[in-house]
Backbone as a printed PyTorch tensor [residue, N CA C, xyz], in Angstrom:
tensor([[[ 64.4260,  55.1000, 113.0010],
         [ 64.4800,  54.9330, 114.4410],
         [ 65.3650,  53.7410, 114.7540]],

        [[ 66.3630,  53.9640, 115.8090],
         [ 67.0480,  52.7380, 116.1170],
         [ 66.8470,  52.1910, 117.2540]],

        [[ 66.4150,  52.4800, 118.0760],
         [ 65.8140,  52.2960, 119.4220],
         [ 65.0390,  50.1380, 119.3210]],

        [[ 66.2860,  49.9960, 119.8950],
         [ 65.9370,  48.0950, 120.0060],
         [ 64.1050,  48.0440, 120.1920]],

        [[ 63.6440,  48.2960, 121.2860],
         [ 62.6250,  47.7340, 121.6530],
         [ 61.7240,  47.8390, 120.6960]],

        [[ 61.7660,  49.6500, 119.5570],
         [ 60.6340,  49.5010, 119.0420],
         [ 60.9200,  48.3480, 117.6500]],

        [[ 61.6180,  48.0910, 117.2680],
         [ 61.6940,  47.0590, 115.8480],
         [ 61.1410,  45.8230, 116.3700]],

        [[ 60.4110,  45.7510, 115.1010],
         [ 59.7830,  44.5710, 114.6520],
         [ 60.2060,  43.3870, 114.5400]],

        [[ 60.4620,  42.2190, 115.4500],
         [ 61.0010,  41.2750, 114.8350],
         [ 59.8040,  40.0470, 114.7830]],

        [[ 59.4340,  40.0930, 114.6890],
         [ 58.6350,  39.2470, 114.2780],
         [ 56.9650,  39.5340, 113.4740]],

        [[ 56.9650,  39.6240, 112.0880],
         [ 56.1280,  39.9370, 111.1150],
         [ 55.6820,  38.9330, 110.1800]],

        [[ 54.2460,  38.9450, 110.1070],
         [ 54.3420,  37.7350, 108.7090],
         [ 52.4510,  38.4040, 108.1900]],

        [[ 52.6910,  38.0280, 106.6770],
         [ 51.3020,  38.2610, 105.8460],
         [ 51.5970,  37.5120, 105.5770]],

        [[ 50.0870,  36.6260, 105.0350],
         [ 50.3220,  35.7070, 104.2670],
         [ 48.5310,  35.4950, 104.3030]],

        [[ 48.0900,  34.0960, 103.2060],
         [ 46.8240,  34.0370, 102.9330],
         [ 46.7270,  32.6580, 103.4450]],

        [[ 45.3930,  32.1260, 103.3760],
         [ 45.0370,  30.7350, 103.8840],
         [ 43.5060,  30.3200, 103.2310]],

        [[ 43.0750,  29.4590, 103.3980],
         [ 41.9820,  28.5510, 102.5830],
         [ 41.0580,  28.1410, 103.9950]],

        [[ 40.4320,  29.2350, 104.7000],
         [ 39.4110,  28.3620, 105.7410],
         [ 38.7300,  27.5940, 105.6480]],

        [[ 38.4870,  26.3730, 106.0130],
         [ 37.5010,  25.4060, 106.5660],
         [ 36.7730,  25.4270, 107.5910]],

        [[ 35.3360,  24.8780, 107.2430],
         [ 34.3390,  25.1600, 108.5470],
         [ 33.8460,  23.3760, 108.6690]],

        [[ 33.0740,  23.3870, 110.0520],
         [ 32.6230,  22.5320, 110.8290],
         [ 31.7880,  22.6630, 111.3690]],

        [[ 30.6090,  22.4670, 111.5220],
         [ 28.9660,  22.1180, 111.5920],
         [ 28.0570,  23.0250, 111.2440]],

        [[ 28.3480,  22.8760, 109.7480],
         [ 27.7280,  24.1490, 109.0990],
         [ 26.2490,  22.7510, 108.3800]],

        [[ 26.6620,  21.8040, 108.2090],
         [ 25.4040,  21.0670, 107.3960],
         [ 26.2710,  20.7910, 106.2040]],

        [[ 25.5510,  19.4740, 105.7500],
         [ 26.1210,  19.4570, 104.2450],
         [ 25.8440,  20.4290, 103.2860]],

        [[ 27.1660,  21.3190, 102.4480],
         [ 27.1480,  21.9390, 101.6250],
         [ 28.2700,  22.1360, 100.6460]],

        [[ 28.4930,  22.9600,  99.9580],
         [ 29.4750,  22.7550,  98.7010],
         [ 30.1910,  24.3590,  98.6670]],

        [[ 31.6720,  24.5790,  99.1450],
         [ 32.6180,  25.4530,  99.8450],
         [ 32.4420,  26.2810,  98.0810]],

        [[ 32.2190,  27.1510,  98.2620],
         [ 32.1200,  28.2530,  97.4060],
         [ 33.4070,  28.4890,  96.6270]],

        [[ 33.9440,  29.0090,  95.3810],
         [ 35.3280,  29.4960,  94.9860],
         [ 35.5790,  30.7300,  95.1060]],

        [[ 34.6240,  31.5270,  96.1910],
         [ 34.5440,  32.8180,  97.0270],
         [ 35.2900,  32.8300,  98.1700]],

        [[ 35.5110,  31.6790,  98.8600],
         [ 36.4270,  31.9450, 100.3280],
         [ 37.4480,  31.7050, 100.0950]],

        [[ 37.9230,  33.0030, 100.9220],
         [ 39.3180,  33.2900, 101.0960],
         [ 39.6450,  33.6620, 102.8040]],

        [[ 40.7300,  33.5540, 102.8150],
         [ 41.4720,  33.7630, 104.0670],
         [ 42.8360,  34.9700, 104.1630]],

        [[ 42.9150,  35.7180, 105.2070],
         [ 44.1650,  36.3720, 105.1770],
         [ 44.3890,  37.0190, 106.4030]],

        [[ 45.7490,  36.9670, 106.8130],
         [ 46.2430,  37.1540, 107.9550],
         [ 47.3190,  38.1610, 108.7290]],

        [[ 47.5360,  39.1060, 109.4100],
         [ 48.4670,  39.9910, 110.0150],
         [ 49.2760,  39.3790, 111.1260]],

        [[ 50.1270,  38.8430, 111.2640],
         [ 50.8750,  38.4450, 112.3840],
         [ 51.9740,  39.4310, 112.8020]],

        [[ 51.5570,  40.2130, 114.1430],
         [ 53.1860,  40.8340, 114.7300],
         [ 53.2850,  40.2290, 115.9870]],

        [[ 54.5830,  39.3660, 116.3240],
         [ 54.5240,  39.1970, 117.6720],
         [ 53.5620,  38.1730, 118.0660]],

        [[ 52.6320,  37.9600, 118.8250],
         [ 51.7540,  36.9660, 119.5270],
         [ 50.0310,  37.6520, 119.3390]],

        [[ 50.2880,  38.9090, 118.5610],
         [ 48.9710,  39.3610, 117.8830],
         [ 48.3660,  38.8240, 116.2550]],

        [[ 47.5950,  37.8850, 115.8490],
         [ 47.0980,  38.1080, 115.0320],
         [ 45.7340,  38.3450, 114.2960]],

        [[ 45.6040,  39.2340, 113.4140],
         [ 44.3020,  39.0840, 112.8750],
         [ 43.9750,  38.8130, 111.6860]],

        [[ 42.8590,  38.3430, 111.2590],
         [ 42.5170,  37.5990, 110.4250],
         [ 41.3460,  38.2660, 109.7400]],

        [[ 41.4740,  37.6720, 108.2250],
         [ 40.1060,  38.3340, 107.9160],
         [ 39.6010,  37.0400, 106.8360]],

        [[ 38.5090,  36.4610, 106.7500],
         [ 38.2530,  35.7020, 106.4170],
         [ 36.5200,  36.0120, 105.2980]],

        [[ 36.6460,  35.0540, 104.6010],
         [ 35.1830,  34.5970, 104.1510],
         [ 34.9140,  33.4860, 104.0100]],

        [[ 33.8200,  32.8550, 104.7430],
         [ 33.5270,  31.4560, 104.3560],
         [ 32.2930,  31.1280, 103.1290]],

        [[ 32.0010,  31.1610, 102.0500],
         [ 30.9080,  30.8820, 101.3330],
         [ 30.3190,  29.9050, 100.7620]],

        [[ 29.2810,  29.4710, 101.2270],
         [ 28.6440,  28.0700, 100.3240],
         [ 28.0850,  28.4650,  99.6510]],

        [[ 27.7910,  26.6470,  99.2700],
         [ 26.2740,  26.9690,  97.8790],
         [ 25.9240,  25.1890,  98.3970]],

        [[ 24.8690,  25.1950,  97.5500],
         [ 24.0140,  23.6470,  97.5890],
         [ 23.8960,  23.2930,  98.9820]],

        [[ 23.4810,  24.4200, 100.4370],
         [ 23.5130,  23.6620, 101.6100],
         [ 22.4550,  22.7880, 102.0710]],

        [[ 22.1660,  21.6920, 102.4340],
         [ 20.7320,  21.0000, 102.6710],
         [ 20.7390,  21.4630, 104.0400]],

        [[ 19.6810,  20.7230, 104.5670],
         [ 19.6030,  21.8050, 106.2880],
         [ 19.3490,  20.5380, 107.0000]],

        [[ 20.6460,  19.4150, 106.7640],
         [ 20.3530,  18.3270, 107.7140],
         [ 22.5900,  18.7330, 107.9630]],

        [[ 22.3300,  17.7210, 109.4730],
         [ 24.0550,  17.6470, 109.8970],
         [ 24.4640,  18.9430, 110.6490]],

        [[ 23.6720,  20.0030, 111.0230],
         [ 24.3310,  21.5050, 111.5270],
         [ 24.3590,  20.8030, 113.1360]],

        [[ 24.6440,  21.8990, 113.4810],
         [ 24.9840,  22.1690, 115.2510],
         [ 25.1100,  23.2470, 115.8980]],

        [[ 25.1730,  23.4100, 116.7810],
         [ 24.9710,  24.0310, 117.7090],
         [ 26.6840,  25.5610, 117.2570]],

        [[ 27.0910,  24.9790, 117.3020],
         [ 28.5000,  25.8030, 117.1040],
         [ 29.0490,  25.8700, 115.8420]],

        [[ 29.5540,  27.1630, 115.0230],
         [ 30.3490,  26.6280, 113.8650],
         [ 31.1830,  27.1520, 113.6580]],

        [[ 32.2300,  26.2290, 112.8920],
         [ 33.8390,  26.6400, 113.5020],
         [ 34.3570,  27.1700, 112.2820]],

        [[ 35.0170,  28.1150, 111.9460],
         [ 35.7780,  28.6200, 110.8090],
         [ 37.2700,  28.6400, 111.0040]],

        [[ 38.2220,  27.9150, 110.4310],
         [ 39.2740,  27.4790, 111.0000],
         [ 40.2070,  28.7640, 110.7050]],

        [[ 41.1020,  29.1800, 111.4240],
         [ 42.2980,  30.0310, 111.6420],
         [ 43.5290,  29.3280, 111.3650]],

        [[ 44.4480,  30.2780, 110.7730],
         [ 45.8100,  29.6150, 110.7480],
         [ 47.2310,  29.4680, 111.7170]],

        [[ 46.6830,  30.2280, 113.0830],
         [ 47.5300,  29.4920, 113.6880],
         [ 46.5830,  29.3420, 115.2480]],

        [[ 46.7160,  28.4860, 116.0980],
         [ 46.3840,  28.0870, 117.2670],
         [ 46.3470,  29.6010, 118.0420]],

        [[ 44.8050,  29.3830, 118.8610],
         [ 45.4360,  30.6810, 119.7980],
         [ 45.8810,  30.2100, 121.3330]],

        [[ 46.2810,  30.9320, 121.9380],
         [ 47.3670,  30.8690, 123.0510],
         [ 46.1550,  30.2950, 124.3250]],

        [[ 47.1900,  29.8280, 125.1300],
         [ 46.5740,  28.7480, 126.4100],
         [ 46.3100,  30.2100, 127.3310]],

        [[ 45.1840,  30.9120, 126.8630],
         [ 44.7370,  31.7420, 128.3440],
         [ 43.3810,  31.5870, 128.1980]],

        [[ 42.4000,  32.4270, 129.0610],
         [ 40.9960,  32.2920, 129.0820],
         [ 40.2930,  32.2860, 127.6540]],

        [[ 40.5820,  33.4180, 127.0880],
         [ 39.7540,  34.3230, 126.2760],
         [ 40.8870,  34.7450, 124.8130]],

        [[ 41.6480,  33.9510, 124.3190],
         [ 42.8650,  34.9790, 123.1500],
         [ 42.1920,  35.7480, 122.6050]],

        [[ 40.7090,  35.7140, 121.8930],
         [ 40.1270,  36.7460, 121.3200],
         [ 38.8550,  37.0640, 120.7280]],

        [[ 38.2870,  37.9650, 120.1160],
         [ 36.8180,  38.0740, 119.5210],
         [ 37.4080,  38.7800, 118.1650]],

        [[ 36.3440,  38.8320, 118.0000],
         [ 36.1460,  39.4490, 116.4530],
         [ 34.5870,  39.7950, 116.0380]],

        [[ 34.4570,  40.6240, 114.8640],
         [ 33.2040,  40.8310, 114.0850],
         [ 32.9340,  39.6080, 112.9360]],

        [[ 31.5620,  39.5010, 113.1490],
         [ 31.1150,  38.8930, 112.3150],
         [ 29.7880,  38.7230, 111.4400]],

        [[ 29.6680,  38.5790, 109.9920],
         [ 28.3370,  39.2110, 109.4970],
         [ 27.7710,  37.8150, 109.0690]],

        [[ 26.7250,  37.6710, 108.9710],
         [ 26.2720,  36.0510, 108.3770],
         [ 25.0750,  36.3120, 107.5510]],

        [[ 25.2680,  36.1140, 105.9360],
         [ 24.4640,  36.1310, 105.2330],
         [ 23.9180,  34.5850, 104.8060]],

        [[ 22.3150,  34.0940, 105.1050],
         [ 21.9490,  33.0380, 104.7300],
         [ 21.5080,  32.0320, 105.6450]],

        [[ 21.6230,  32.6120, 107.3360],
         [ 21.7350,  31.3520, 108.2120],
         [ 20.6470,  32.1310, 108.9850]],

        [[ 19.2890,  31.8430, 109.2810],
         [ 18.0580,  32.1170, 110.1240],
         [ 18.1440,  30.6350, 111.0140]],

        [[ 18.6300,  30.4330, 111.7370],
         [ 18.5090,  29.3790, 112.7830],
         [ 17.1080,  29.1060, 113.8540]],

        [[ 16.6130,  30.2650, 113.5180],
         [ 15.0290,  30.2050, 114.3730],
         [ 14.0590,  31.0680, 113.6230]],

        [[ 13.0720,  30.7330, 112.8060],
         [ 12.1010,  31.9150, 111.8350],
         [ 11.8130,  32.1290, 112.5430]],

        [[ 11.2810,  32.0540, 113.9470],
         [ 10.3260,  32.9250, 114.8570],
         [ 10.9690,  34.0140, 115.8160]],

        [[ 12.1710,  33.6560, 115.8550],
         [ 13.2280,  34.5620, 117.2540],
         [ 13.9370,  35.8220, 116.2100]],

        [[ 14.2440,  36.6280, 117.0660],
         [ 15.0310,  37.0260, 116.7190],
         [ 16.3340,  37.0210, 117.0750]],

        [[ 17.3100,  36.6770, 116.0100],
         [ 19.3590,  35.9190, 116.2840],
         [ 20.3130,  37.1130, 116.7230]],

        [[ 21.0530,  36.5080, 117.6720],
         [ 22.6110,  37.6050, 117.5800],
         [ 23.4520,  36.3080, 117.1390]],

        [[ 24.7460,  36.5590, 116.9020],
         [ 25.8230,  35.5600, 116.5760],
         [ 26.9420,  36.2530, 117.4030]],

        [[ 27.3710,  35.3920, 117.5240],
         [ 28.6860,  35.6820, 118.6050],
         [ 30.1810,  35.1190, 117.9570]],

        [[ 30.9450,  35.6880, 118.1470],
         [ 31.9410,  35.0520, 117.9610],
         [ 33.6510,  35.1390, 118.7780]],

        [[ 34.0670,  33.8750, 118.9990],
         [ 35.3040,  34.3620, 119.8110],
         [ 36.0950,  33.0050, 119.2930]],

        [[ 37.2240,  33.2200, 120.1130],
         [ 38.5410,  32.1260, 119.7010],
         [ 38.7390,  31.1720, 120.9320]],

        [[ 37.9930,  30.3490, 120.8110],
         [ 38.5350,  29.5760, 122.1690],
         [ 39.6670,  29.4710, 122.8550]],

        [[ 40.3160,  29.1090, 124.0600],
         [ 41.6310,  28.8170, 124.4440],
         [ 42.0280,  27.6640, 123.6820]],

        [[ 43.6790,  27.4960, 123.0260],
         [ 43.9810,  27.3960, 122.5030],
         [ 43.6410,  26.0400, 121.0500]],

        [[ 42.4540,  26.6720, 120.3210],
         [ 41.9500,  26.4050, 119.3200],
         [ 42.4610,  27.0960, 118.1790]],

        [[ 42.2360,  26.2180, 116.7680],
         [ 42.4290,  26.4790, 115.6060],
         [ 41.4820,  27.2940, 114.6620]],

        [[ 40.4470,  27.8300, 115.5180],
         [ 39.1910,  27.9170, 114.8550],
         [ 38.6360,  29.2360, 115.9250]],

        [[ 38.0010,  29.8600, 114.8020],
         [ 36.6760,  30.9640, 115.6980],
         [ 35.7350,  30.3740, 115.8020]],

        [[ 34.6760,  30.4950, 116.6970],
         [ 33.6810,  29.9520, 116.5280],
         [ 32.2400,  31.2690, 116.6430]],

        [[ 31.6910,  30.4470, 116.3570],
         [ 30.0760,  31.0150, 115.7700],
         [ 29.0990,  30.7170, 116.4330]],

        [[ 28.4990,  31.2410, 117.6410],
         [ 27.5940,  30.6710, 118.5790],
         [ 26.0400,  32.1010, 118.0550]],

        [[ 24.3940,  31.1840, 118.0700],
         [ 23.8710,  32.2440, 117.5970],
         [ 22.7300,  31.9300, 118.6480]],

        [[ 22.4600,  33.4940, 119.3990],
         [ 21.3260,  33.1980, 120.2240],
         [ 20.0850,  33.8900, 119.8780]],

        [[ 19.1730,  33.6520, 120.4860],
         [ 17.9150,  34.2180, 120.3510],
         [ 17.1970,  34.3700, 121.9020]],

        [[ 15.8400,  35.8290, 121.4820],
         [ 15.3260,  36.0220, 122.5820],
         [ 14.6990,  34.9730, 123.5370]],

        [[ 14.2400,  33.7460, 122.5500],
         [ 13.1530,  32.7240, 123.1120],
         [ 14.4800,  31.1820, 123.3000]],

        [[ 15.3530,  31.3780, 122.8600],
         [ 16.2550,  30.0680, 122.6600],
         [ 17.6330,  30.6270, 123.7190]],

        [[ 18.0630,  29.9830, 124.3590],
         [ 19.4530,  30.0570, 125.2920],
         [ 20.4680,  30.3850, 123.8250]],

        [[ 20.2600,  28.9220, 123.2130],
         [ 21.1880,  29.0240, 122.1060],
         [ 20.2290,  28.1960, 120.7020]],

        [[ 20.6850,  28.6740, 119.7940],
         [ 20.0940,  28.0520, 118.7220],
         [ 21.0550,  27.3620, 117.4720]],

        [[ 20.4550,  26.3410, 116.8150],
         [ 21.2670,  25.5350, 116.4840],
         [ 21.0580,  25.6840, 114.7520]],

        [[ 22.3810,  25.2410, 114.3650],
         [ 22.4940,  25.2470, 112.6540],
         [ 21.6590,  23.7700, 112.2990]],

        [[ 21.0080,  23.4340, 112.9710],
         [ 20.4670,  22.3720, 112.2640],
         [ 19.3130,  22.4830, 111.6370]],

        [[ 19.0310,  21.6040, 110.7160],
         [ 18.1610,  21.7490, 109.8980],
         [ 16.5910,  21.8720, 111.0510]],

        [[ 16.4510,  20.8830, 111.9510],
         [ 15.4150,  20.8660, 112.6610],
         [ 14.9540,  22.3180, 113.2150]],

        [[ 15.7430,  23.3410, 113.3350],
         [ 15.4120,  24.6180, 113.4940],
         [ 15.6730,  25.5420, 112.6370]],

        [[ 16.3930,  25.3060, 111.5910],
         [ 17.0860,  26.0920, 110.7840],
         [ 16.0870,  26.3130, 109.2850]],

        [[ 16.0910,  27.9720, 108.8420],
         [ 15.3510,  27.8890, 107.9580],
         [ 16.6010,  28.2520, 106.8080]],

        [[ 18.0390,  28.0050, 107.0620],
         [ 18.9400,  28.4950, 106.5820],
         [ 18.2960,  28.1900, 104.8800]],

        [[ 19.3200,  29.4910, 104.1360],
         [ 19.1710,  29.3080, 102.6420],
         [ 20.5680,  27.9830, 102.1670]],

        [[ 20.3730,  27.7130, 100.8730],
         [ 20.8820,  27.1900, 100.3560],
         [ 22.4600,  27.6140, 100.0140]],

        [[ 22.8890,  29.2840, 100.1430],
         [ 23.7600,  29.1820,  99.8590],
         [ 24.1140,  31.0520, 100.6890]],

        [[ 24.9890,  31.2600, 100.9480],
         [ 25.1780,  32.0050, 101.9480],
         [ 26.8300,  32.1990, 102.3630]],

        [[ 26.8540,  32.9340, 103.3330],
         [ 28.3040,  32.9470, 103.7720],
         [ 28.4310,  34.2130, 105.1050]],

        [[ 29.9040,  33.7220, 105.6710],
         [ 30.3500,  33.9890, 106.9090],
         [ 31.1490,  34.3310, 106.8730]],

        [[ 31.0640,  35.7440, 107.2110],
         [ 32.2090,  36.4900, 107.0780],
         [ 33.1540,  38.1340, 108.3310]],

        [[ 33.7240,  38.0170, 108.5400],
         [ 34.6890,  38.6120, 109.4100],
         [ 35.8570,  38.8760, 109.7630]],

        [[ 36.3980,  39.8110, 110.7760],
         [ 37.6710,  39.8490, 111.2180],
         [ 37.3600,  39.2110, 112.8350]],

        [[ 38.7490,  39.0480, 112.9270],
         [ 39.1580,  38.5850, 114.3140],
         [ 40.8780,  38.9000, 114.7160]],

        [[ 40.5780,  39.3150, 116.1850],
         [ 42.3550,  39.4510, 116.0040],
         [ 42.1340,  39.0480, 117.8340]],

        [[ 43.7610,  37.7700, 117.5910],
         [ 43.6540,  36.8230, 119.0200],
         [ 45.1850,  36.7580, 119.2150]],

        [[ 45.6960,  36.2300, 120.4400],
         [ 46.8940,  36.1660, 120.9350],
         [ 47.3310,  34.5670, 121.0520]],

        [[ 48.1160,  34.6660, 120.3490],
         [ 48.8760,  32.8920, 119.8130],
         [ 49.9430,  32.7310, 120.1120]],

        [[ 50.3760,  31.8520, 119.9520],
         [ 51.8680,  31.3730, 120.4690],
         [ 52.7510,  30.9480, 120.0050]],

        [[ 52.0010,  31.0460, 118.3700],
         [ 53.1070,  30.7650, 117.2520],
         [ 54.1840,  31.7720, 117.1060]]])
């Protein structure tokens, strides 16, 4: 096909090493991996985050799994799926987890609610999280790289 509009000019694969943020002290697994589809101002991502040795002090409210490129200055660049093995943030509720890409952030984030809690927190004070576990998903958001 020669038709200008439909070619591709702008394509990239490539892999990456995610980092997370207010997960609690723990010890980054040699299980996570990162990898990425970029066409244009679309990308998606597919990630795993995995620990081991987590104690259940230092969590929060939000947790961030970092992306490799910034997403774009609008409301919403994007959501994604996400599965979480290891993290019970309330033994008594029952959790959803949420996840989306903030305006223009480096990171998805991980928000987890419950029927009895607005929001519930990775901290140890509520958290019956296991010791070792992991976070894992796709996401695909609109960037400006």
């Amino acid at each position: 096909e020669t038709v200008a509009s439909s070619v591709l000019d702008d394509y990239e694969e490539g892999t990456y090493t995610p980092s997370i943020t207010n997960l609690g002290n723990h010890t980054t697994s040699s299980n996570t991996y990162g990898a990425y589809t970029k066409i244009g101002d679309l990308v998606t991502v597919r990630f795993k985050y995995q620990w081991t040795n987590r104690s259940t002090t230092n969590g929060a409210y939000n947790v961030y799994v970092s992306l490799p490129f910034a997403g774009a200055n609008v409301s919403q660049p994007g959501h994604g799926s996400c599965g979480v093995e290891g993290c019970q943030p309330n033994s008594s509720d029952r959790t959803s987890y949420h996840s989306s890409v903030p305006n223009q952030a480096s990171y998805v984030q991980f928000r987890c609610s419950g029927a009895n809690n607005s929001e519930n927190s990775f901290n140890g004070a509520l958290s019956t999280s296991l010791a070792s576990g992991y976070f894992m998903g796709v996401v695909s958001y609109k960037t400006t790289a």
